[in-house]
N, C-alpha and C positions, 0 to 999 in steps of 0.2 A: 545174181550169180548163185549156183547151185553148190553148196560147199561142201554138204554134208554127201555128198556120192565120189567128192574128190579126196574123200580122207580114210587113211585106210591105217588100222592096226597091224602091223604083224605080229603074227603067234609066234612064228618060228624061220632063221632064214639062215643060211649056209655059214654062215660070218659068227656064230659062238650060240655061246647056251644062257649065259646070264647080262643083266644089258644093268647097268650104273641107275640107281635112283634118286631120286628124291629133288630137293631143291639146286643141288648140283650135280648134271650128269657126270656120272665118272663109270669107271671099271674095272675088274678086278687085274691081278698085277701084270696079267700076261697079253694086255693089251698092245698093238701097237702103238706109237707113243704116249705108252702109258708108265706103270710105272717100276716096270723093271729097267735092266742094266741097258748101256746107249750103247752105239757104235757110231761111225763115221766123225767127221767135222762138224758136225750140226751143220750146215751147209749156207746156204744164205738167208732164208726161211726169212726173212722182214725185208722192210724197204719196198719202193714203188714198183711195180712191174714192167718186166723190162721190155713189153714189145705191147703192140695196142691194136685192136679192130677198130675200124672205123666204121657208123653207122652208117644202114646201108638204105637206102631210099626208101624203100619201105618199112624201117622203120629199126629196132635192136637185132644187133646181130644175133641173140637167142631170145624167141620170148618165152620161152617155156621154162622153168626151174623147179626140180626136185630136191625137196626136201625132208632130211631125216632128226625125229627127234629120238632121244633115249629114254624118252619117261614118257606115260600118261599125258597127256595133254592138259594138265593142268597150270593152278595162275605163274609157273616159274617161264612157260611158254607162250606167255598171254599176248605180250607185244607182236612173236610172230602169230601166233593164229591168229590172231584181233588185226593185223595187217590184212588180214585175207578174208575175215568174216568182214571187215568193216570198206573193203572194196579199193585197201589203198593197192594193193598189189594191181589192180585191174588197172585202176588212176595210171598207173605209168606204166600202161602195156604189157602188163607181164600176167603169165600164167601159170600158178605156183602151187605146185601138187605137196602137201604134208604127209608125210609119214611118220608114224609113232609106234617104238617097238621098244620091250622091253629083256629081246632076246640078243639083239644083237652087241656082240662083247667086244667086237674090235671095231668101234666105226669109225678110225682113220685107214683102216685096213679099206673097208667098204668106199671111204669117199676117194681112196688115190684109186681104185678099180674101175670106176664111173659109174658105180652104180648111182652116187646122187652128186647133185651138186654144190650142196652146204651141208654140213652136218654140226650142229651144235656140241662141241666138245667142252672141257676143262682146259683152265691155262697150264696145270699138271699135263695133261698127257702132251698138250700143245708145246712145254718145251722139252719135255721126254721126243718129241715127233723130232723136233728140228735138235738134237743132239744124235738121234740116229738117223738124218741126211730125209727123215722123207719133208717130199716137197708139198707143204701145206703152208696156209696162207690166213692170217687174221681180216676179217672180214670185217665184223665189230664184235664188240664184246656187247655181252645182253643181259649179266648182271655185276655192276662196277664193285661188290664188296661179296667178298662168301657169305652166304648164310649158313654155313658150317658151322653148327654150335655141341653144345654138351647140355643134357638136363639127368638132373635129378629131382627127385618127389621132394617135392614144398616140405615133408615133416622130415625131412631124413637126417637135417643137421648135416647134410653136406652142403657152402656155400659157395667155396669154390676151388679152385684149383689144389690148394693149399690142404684141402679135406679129404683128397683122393686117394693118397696112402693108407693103406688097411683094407679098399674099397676096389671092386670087381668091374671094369671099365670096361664097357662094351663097345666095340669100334666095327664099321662095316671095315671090308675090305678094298678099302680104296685108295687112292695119292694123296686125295688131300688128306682124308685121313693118318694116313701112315706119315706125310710129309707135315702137315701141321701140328701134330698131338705133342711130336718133341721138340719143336719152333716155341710151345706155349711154355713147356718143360723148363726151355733155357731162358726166356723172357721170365718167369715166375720165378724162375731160381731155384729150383724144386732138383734136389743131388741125385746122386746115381743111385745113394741108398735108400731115397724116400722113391725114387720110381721103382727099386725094386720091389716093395712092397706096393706098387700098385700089380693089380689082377689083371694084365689085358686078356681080353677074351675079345675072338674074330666072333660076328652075330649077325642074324638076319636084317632087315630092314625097317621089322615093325618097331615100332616105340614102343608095344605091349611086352616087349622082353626088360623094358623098366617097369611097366605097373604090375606086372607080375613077379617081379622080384626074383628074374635071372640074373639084373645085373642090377649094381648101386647106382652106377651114371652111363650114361649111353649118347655116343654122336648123333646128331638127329637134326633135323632142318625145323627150324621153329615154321619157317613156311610150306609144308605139307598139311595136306587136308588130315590126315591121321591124328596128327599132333594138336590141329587147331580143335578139332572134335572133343577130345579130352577137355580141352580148355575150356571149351564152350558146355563142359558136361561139369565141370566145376574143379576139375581135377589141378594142381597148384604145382609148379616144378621152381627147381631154383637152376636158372639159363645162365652158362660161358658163351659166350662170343668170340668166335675168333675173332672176327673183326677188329674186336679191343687190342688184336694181339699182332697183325698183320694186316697188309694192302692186298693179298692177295682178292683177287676177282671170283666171281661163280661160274658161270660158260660164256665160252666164247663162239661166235660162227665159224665155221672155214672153211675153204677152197681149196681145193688143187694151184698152185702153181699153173698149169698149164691152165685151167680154166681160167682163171682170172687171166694171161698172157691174151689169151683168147676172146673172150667177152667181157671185158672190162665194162662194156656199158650195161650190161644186162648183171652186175653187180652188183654197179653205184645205183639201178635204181629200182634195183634189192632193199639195198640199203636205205636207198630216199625213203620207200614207203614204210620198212620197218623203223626207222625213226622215229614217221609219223606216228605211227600204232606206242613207238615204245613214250611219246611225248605224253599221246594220252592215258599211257599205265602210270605216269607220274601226276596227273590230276587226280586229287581227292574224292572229285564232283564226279568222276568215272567209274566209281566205287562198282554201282549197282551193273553198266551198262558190262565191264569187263565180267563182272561176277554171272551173269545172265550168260554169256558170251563163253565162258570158260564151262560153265555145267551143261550147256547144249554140248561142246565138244567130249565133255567126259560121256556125257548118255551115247553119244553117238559111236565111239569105241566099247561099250560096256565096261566100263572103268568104273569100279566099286570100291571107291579110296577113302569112304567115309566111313565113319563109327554109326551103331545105332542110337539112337536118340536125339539125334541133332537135324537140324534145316538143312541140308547140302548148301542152300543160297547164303546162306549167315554163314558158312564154314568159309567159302569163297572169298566174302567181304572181308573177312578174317584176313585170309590166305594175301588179299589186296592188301590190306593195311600191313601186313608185314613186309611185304616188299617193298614198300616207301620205303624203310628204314635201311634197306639192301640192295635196292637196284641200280639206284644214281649212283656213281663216281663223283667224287670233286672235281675230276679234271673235265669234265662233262661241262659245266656250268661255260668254260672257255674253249671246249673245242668243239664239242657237242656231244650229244645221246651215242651212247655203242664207242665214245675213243677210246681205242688201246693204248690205257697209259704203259708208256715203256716199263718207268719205275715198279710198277706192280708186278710186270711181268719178268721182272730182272728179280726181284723179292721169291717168286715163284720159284725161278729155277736156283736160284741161292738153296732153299729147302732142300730140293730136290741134288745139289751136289752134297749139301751135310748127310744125308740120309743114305748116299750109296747109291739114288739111281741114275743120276746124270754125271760123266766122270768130267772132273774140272778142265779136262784139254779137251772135252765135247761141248763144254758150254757157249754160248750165240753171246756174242758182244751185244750192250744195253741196243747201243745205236740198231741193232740188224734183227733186234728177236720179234718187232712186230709189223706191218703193215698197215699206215691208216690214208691208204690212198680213195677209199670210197668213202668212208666218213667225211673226211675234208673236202672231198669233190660235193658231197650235199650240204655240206654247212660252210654260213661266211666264216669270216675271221673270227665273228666275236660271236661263234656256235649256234647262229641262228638257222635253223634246218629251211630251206630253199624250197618252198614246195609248188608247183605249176597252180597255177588259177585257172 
């Protein structure tokens, strides 16, 4: 299969001007369910779909499916393109066009329009979506833990949370950011008078606005290739974790409501085959094959996400080994690869009412915030993914 003619970067497309990076797509605040103020009911946005196609003799009611990423095609999208380089998409009949844009600012705006049929969001914008009523649909989630972190330079004698008072905090412009920084705030115990003496500053995306000394500590994804370069050049930081601090998740898939009502089967085996692909980003012994897999895709976009001085293939391997520590879910080990744990996504939108953008009579009951009707249709009982012989 010919991959490299079916993947297409866009520069630029009607839908915004700035598009979410890094190890978590997200976007800036005026996204649709993102993360400004809500409106409506939240609606019913989880639970199984209420009506079904049935397959049609010749074979999925769609076989074709377009897909939009928000970032570079790098390892935080390895399981889906590695689904596609590695032929599992083809295995179950399907025919699945990738797109990678770093322009587009509202892509739940983009996927209830039709222009695609999954779009990899944030569980941020995902319950910002379903508190202002749009009908979107969790598919699977594709990384079970954020890798939303904080670094500062290895000599700064900042180590952690506790050190950030007097010190210039550089934060992208995004939900989780904005919704996680004072989650860690109140978990740490950190007053109203020692965050005031912290310096937030909104900042670009590169990590070089900490080694150049705009900012003290800065948000940053330990799994981008930017960051792993540094490391691999010797350079030393001292990392927060959100993780340590919240269940919250990295991206999630989604659909339209009406899509999913619609070809339910051309979903779940969506889903079958990204399982598959995201099964083998969870072997070690995969290390080299995703990392090969992942630097074809970056050349093929002219994606220049590396530092000088470093191997792009080792930055990769890198980029792999950090996603061990960030991809799985525990609830994964019993329901399988991609479950939408509720509870993470009920944690999520909790931020998101502390914070002012989700109003508490907008917010989706635990029971109704996610959908794991194709996950469970490919995996048994006890999360073993189903795959055709």
């Amino acid at each position: 299969m010919n991959t490299v003619n079916r993947r297409r970067f866009l520069q630029g497309t009607g839908a915004g001007v700035a598009a979410g990076l890094a190890g978590c797509t997200g976007n800036n605040n005026d996204e649709d369910g993102g993360d400004g103020g809500d409106g409506g009911d939240g609606g019913d946005g989880g639970g199984n779909s209420g009506t079904t196609t049935t397959q049609s003799d010749d074979g999925l009611s769609q076989s074709s499916v377009n897909v939009l990423l928000t970032y570079f095609p790098d390892m935080v999208f390895s399981p889906m393109t590695g689904a596609d380089e590695f032929g599992y998409f083809e295995q179950v009949g399907l025919d699945v066009s990738i797109d990678v844009s770093l322009s587009v600012q509202n892509p739940l705006q983009v996927l209830v329009g039709g222009e695609y049929d999954v779009v990899v969001g944030t569980p941020f914008s995902y319950t910002t979506a379903l508190a202002r009523g749009i009908p979107v649909e969790t598919v699977f989630t594709t990384i079970g833990n954020t890798p939303l972190s904080y670094a500062a330079q290895g000599d700064s004698g900042i180590e952690g949370v506790a050190d950030w008072p007097g010190n210039v905090l550089g934060l992208q412009n995004e939900a989780d950011r904005n919704w996680v920084t004072p989650h860690i705030y109140n978990e740490e115990g950190i007053s109203q008078s020692q965050r005031d003496e912290i310096n937030q500053r909104f900042v670009g995306y590169s990590v070089t606005n900490l080694t150049e000394g705009n900012v003290d500590v800065l948000s940053m994804y330990p799994t981008n290739s930017d960051y792993n370069s540094l490391r691999l050049r010797g350079e030393e930081f001292n990392v927060v974790e959100a993780k340590d601090y919240t269940n919250a998740g990295g991206n999630v898939a989604l659909a339209t409501e009406q899509f999913s009502n619609e070809h339910p089967d051309t979903l779940r085996e969506f889903t079958r085959a990204w399982s598959k692909a995201c099964e083998d980003s969870l072997d070690e012994s995969n290390k080299t094959k995703f990392a090969e897999m992942t630097l074809d895709r970056l050349e093929a976009v002219d994606a220049n996400v590396f530092l000088e001085g470093v191997d792009p293939i080792e930055v990769e391997k890198s980029n792999f080994e950090q996603f061990l520590e960030f991809r799985p879910d525990d609830s994964w080990d019993e329901n399988g690869v991609g479950y939408n744990d509720p509870g993470d996504y009920a944690e999520v939108q909790e931020m998101g009412v502390s914070v002012g953008a989700i109003s508490e009579n907008a917010a989706t009951a635990e029971s109704d915030l996610v959908s794991n009707t194709y996950v469970e249709a490919v995996h048994s009982s006890d999360g073993e993914l189903q795959w055709p012989n």
